[in-house]
SEFI-370113 format. One record per atom (N, C-alpha, C): residue number from 0; x, y, z; atom name; residue in one letter. Coordinates in nm, 2 decimals, always signed. Atoms other than C-alpha are relative to their C-alpha. Example, Ala and Ser with C-alpha at 12.3 -4.5 7.8 and 13.67 -1.06 7.14 Angstrom:
BEGIN
  seq      xx      yy      zz  atom  type
    0   +0.09   -0.12   +0.00     N     A
    0   +1.23   -0.45   +0.78    CA     A
    0   +0.09   +0.12   +0.00     C     A
    1   -0.09   -0.11   +0.00     N     S
    1   +1.37   -0.11   +0.71    CA     S
    1   -0.08   +0.11   +0.08     C     S
END
This chain:
BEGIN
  seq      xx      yy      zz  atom  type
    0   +0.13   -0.06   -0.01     N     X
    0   +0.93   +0.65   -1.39    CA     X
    0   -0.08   -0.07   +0.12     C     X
    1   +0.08   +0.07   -0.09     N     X
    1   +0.77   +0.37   -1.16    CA     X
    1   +0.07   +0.03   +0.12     C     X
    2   -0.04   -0.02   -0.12     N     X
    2   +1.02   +0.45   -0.88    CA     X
    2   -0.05   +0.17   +0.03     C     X
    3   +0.13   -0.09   -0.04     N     X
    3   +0.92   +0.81   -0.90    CA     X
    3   -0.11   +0.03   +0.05     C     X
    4   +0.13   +0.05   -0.04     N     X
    4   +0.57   +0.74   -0.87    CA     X
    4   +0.02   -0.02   +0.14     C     X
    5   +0.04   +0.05   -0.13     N     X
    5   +0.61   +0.54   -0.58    CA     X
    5   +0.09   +0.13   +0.13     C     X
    6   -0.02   -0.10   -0.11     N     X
    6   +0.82   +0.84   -0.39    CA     X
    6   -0.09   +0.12   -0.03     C     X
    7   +0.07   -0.08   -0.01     N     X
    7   +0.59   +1.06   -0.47    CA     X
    7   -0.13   -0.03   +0.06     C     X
    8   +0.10   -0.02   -0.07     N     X
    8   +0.32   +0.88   -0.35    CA     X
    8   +0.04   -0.04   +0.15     C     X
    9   -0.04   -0.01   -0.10     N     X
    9   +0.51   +0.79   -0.07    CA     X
    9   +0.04   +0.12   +0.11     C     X
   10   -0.01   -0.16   -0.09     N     X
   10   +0.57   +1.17   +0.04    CA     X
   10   -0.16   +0.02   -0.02     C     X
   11   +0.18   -0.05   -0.01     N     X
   11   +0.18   +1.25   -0.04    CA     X
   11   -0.03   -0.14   +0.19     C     X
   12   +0.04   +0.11   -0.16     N     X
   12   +0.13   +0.92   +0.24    CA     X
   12   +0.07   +0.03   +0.07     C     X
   13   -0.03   -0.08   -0.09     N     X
   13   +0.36   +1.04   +0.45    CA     X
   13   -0.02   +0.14   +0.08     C     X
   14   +0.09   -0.15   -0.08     N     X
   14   +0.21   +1.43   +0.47    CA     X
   14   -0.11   -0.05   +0.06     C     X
   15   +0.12   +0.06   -0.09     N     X
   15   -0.15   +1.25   +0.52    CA     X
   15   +0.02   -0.08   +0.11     C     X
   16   -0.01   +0.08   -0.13     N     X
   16   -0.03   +1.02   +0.79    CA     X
   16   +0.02   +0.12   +0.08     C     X
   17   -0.05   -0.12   -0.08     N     X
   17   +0.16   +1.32   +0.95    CA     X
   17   -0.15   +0.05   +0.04     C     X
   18   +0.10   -0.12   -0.02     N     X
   18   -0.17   +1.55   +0.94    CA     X
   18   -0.15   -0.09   +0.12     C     X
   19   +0.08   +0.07   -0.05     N     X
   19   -0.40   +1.26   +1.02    CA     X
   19   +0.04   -0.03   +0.19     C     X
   20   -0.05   +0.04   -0.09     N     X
   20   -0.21   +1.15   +1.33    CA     X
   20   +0.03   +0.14   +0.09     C     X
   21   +0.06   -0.12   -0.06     N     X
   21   -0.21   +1.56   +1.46    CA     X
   21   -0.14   -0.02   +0.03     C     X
   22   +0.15   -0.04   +0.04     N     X
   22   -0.57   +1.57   +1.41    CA     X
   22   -0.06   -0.13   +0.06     C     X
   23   -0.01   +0.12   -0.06     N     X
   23   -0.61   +1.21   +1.53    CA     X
   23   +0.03   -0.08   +0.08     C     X
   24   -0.10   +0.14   +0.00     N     X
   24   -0.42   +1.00   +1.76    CA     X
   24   +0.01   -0.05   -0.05     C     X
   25   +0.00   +0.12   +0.01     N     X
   25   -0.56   +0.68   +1.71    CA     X
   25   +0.03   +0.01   -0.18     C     X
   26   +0.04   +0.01   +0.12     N     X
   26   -0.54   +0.75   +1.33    CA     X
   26   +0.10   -0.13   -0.07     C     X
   27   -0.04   +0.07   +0.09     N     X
   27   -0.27   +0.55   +1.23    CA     X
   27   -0.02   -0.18   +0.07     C     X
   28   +0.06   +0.12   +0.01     N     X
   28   -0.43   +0.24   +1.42    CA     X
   28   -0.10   -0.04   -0.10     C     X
   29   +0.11   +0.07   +0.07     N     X
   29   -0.71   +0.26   +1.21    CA     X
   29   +0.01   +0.01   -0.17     C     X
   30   +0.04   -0.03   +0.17     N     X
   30   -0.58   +0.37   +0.87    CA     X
   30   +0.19   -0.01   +0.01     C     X
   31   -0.17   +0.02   +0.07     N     X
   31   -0.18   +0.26   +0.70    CA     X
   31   +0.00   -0.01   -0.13     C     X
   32   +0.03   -0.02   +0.14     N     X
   32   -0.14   +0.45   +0.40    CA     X
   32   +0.11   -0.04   -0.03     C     X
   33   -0.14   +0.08   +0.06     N     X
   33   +0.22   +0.29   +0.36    CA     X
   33   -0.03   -0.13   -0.06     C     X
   34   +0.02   +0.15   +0.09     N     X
   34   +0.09   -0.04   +0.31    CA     X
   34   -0.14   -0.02   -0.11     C     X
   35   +0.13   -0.02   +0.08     N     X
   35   -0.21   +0.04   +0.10    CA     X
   35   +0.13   +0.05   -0.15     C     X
   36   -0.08   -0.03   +0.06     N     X
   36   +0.08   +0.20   -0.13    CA     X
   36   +0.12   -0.11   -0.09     C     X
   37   -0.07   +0.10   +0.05     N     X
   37   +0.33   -0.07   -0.10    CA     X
   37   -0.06   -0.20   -0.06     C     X
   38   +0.06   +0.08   +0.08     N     X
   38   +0.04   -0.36   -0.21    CA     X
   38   -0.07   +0.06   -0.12     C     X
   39   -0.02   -0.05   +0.11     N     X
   39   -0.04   -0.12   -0.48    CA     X
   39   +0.11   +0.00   -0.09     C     X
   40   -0.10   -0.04   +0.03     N     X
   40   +0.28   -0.07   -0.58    CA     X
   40   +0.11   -0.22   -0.07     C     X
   41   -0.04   +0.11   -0.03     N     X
   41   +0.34   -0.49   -0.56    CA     X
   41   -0.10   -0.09   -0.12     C     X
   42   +0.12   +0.06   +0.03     N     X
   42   +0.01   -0.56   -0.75    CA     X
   42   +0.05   -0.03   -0.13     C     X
   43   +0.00   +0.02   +0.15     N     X
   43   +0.13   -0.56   -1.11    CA     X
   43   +0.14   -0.13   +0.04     C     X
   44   -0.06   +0.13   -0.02     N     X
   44   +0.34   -0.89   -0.99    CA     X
   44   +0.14   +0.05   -0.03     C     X
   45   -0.15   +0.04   +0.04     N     X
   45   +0.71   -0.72   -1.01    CA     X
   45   +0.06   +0.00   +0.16     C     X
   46   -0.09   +0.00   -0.12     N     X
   46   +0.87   -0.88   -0.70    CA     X
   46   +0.11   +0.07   +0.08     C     X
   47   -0.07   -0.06   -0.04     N     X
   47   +1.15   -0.68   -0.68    CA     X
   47   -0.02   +0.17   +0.07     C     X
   48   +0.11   -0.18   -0.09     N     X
   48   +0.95   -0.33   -0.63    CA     X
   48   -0.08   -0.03   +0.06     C     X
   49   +0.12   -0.01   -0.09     N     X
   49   +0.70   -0.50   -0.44    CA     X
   49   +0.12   -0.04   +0.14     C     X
   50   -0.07   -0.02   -0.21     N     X
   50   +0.98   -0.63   -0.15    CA     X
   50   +0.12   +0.13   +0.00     C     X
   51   -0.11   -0.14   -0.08     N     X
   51   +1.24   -0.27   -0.20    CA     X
   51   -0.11   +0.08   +0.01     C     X
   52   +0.11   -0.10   -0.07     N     X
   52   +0.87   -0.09   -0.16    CA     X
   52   -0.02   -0.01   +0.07     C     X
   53   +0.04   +0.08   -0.14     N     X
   53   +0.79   -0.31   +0.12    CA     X
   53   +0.09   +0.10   +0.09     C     X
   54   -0.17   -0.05   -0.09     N     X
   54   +1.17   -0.20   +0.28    CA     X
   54   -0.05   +0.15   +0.02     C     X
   55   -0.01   -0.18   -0.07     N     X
   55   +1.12   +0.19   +0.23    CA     X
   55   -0.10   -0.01   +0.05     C     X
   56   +0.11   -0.01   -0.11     N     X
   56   +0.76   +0.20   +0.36    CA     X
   56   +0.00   -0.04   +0.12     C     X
   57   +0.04   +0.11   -0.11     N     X
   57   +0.82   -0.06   +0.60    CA     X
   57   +0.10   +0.14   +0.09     C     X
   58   -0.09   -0.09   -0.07     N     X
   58   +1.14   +0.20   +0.70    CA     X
   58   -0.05   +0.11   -0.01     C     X
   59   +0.06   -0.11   -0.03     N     X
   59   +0.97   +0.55   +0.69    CA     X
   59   -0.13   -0.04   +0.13     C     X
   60   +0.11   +0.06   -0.11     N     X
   60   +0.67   +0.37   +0.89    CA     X
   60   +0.08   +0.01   +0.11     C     X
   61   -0.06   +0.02   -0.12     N     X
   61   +0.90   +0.30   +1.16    CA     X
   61   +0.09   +0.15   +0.04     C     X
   62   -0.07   -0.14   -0.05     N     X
   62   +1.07   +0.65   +1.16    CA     X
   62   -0.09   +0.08   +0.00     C     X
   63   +0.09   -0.08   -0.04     N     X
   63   +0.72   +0.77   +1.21    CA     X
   63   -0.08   -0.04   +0.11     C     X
   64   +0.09   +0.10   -0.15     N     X
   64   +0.58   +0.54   +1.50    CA     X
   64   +0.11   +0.04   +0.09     C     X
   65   -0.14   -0.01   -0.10     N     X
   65   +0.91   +0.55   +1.68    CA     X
   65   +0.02   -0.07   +0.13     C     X
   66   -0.07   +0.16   -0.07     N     X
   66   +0.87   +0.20   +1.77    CA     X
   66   +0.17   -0.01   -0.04     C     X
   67   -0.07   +0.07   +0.03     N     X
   67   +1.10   -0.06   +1.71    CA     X
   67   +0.08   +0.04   -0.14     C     X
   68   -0.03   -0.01   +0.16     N     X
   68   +1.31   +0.05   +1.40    CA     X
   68   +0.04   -0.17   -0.04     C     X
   69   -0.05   +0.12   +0.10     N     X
   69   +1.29   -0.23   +1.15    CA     X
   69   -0.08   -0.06   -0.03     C     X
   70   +0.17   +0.07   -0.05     N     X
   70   +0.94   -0.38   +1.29    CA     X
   70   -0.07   +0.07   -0.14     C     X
   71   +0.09   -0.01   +0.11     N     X
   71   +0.74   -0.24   +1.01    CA     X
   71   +0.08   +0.00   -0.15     C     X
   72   -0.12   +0.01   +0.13     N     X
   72   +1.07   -0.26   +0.76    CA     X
   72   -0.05   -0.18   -0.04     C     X
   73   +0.04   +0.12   +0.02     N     X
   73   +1.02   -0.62   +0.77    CA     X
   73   -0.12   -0.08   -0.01     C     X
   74   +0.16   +0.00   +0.02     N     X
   74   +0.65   -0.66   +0.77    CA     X
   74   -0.02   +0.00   -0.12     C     X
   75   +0.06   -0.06   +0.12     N     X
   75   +0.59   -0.44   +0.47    CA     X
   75   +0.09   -0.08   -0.07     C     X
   76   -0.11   +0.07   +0.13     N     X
   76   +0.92   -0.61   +0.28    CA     X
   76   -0.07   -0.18   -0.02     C     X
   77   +0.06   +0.10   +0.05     N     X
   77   +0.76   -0.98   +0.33    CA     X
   77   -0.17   +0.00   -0.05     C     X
   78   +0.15   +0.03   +0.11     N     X
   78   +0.39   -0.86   +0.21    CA     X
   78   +0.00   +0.08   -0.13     C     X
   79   -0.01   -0.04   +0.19     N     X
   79   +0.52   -0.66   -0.09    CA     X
   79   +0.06   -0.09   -0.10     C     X
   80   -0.01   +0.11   +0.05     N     X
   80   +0.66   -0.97   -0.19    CA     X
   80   -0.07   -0.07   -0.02     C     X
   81   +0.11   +0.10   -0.01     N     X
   81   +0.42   -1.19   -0.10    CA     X
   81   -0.15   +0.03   -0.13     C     X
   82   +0.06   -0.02   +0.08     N     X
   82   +0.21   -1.00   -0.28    CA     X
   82   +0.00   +0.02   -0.16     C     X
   83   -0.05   +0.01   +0.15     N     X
   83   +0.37   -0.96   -0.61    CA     X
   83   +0.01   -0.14   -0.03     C     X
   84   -0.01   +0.13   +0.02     N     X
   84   +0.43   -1.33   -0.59    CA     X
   84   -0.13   -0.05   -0.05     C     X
   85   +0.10   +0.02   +0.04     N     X
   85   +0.07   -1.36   -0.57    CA     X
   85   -0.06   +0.04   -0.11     C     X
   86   +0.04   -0.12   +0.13     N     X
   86   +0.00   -1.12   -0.87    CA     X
   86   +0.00   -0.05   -0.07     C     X
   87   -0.10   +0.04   +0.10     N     X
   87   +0.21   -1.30   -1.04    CA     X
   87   -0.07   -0.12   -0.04     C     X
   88   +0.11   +0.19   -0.02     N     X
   88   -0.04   -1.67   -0.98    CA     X
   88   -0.16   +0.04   -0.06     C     X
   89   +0.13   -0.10   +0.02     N     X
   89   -0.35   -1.41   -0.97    CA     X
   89   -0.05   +0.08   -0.09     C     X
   90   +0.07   -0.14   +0.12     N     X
   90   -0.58   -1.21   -1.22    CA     X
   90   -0.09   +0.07   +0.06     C     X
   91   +0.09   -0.10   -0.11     N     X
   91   -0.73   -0.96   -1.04    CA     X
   91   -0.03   +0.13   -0.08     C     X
   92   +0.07   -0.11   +0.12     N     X
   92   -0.96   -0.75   -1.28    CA     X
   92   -0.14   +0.06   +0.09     C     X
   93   +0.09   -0.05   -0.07     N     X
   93   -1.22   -0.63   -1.03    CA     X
   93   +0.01   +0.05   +0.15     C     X
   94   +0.02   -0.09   -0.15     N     X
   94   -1.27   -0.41   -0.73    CA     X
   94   +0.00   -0.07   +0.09     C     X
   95   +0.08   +0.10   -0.07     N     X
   95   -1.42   -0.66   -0.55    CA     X
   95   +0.17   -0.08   +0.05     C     X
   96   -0.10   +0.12   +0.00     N     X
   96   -1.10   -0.91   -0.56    CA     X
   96   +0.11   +0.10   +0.04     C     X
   97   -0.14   -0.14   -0.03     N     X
   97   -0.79   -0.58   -0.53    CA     X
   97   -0.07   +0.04   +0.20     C     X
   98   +0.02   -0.04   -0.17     N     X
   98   -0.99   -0.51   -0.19    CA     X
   98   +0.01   -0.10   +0.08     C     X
   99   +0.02   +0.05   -0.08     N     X
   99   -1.02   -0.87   -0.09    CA     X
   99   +0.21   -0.01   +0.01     C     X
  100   -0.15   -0.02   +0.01     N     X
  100   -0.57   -0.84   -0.19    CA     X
  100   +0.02   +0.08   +0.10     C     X
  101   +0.01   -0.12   -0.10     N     X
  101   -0.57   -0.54   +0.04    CA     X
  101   -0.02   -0.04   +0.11     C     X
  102   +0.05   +0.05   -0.15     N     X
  102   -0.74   -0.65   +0.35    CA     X
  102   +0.05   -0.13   +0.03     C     X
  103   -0.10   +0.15   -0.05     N     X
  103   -0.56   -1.03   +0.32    CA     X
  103   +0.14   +0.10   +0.06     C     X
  104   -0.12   -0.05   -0.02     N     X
  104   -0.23   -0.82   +0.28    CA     X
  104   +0.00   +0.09   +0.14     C     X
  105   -0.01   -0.09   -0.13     N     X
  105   -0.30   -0.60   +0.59    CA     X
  105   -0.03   -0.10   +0.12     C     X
  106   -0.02   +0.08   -0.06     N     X
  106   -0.41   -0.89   +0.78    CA     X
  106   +0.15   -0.08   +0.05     C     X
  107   -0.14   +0.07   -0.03     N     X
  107   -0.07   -1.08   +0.70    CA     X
  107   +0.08   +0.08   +0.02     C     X
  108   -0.13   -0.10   -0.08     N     X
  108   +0.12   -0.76   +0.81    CA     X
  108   -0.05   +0.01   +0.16     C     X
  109   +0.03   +0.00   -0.16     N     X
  109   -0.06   -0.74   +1.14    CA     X
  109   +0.08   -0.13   +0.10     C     X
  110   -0.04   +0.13   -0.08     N     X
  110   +0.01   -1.13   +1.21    CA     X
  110   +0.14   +0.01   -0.01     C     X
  111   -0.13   -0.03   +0.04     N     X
  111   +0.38   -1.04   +1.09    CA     X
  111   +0.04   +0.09   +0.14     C     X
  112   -0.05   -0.10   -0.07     N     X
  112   +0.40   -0.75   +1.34    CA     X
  112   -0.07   -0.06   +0.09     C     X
  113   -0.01   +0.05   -0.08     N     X
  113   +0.22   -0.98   +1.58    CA     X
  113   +0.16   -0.07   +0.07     C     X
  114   -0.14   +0.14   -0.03     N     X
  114   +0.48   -1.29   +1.57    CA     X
  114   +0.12   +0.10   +0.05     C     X
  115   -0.15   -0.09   -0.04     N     X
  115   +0.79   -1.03   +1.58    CA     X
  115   -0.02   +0.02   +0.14     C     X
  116   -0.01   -0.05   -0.15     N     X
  116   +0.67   -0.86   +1.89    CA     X
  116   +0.00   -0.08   +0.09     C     X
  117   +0.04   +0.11   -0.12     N     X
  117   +0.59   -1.18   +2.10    CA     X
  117   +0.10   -0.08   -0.01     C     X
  118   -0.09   +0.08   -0.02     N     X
  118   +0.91   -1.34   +1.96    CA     X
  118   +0.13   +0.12   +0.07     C     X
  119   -0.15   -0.07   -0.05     N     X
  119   +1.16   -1.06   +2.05    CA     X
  119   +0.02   +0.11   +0.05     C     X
  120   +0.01   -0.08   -0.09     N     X
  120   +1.02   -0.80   +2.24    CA     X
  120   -0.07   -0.05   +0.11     C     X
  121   +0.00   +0.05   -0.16     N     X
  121   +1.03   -0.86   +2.61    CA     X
  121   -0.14   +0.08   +0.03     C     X
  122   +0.14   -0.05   -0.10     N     X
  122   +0.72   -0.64   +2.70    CA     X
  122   -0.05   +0.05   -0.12     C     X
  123   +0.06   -0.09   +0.17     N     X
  123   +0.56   -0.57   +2.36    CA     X
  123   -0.17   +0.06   +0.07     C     X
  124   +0.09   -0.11   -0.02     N     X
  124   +0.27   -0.34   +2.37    CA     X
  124   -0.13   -0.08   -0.14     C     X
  125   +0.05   +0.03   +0.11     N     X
  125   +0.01   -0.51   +2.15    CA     X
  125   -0.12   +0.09   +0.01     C     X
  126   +0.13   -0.06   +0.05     N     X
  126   -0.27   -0.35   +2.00    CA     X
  126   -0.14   -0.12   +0.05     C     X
  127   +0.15   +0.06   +0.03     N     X
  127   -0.66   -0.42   +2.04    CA     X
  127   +0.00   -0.07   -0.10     C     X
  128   +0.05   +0.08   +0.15     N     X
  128   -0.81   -0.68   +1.83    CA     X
  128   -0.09   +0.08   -0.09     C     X
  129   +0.13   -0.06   +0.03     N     X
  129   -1.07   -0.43   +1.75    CA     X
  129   +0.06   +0.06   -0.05     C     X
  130   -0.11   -0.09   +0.10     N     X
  130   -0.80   -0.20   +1.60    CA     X
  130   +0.05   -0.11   -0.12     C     X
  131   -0.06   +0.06   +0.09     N     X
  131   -0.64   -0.50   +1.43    CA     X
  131   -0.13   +0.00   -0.13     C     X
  132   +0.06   +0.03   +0.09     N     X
  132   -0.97   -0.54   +1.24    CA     X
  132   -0.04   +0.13   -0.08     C     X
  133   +0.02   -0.10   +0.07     N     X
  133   -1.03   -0.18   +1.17    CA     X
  133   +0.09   +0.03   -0.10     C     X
  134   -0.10   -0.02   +0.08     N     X
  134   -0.72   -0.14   +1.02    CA     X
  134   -0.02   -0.11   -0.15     C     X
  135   +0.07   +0.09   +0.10     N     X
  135   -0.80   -0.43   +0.80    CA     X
  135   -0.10   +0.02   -0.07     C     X
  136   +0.15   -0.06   +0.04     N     X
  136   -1.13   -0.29   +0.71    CA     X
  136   +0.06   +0.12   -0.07     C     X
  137   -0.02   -0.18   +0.09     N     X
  137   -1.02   +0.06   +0.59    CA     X
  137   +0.09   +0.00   -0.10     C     X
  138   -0.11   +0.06   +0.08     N     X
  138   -0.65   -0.12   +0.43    CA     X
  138   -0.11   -0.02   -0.17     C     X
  139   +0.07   +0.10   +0.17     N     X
  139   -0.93   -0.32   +0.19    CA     X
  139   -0.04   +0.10   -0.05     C     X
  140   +0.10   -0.04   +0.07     N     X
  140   -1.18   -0.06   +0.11    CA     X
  140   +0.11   +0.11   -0.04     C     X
  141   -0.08   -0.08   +0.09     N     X
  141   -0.91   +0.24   +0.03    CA     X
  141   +0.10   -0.04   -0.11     C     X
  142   -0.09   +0.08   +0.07     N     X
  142   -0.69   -0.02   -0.12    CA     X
  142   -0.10   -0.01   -0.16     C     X
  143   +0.14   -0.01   +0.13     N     X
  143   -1.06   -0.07   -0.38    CA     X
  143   +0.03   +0.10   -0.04     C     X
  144   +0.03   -0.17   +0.06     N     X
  144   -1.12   +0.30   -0.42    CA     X
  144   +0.16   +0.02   -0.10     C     X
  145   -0.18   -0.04   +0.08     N     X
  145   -0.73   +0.35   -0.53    CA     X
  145   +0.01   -0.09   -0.12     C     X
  146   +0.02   +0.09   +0.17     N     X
  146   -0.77   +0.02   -0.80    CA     X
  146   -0.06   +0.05   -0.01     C     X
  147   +0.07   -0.08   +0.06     N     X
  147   -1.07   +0.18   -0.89    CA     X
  147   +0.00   +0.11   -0.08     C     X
  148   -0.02   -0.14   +0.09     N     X
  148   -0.95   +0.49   -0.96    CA     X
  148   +0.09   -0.02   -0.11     C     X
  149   -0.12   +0.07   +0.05     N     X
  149   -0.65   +0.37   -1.11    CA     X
  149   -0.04   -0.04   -0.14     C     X
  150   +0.05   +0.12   +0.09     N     X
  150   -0.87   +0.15   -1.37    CA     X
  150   -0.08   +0.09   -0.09     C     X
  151   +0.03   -0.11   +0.05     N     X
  151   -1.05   +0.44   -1.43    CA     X
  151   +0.07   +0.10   -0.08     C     X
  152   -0.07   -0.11   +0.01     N     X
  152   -0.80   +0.67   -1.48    CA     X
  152   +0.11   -0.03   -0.15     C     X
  153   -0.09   +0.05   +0.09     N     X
  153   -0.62   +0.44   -1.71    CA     X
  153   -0.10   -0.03   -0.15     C     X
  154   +0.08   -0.02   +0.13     N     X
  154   -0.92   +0.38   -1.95    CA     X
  154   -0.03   +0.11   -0.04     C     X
  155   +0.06   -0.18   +0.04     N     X
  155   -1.03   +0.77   -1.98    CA     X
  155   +0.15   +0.02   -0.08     C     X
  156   -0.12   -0.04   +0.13     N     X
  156   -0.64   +0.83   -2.12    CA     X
  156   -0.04   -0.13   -0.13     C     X
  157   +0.01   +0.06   +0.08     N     X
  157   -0.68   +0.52   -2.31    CA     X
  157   -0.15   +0.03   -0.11     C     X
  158   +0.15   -0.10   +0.10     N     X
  158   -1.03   +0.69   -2.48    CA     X
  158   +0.07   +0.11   -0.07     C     X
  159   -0.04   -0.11   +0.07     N     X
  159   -0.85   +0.97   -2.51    CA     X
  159   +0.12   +0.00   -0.14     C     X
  160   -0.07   +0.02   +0.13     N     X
  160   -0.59   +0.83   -2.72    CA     X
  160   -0.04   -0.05   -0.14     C     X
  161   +0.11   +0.04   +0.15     N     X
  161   -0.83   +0.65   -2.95    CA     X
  161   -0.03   +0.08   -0.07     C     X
  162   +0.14   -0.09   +0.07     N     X
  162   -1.06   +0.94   -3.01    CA     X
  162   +0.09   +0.14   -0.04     C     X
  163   -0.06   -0.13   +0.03     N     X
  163   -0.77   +1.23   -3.02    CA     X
  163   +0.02   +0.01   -0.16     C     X
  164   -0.02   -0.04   +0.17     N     X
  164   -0.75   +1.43   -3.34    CA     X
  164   +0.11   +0.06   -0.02     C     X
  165   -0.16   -0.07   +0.00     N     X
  165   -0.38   +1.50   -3.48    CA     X
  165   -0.05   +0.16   -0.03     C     X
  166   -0.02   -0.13   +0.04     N     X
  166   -0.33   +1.88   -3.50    CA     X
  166   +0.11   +0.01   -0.09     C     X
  167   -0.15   -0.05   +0.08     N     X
  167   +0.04   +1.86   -3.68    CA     X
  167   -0.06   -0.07   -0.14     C     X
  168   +0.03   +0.00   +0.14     N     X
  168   -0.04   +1.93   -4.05    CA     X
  168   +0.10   +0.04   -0.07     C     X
  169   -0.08   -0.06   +0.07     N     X
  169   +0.21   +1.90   -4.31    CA     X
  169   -0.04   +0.03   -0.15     C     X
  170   +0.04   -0.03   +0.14     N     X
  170   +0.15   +2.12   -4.61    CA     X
  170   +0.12   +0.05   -0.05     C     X
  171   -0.10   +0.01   +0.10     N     X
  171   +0.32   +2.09   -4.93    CA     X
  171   +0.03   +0.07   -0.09     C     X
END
């Protein structure tokens, strides 16, 4: 069921990047719904789906930039880890704290996809800093909205299970 999930929201984040990035250039400087997905996906502390979420994002990312293949494979694989590791230390019951998870986590993939390019590409192409922080900025606050909803979404069934009235009547 949880791997499901995450290809499904993985194809929904891949049409929106696709559409975004028509409609946009710059869009996927300023907005990475892969990694918004794979520290969602990382948040409930199970290591193992947070670094093979990391890997496929990290690998679809890269067969959508059409950089470096592998460059965002290994990014996303050490902060879906990192992050589940953290989860795992952390109690993170508020919007507030899942956004400040988000915008750390998007920071430590930038500095990730810094270090790689300066260690092993010969003419790397770096991004603006002004991009680096946008991306960090929009990472945190959709990364909120998505716990949010999420928290939401999970109490409203959880009412509904309380308060539902059985219909199956057995008469005798």
């Amino acid at each position: 069921m949880r791997s499901l999930r995450f290809a499904m929201a993985l194809a929904v984040a891949t049409l929106l990047q696709v559409a975004g990035v028509s409609l946009f250039p710059q869009f996927f400087l300023t907005v990475d719904l892969f990694l918004v997905i794979v520290v969602f996906n990382a948040m409930d502390g199970n290591s193992a789906a947070g670094m093979f979420g990391g890997t496929v994002a990290g690998l679809v990312t890269d067969g959508l930039t059409g950089g470096y293949f592998g460059l965002f494979g290994i990014a996303n694989t050490v902060v879906g880890y990192g992050t589940a590791i953290t989860a795992q230390r952390l109690v993170i019951q508020r919007p507030a704290s899942s956004l400040l998870v988000f915008a750390v986590a998007a920071a430590a993939q930038q500095l990730i996809l810094l270090g790689i390019s300066l260690l092993f590409v010969a003419d790397a192409e770096l991004p603006q800093y002004s991009w680096i922080l946008v991306k960090v900025g929009t990472t945190g606050v959709l990364g909120g909205v998505l716990y949010l909803a999420n928290r939401r979404m999970r109490s409203r069934v959880e009412m509904w299970r309380r308060t539902r009235k059985t219909r199956i009547r057995f008469e005798g």
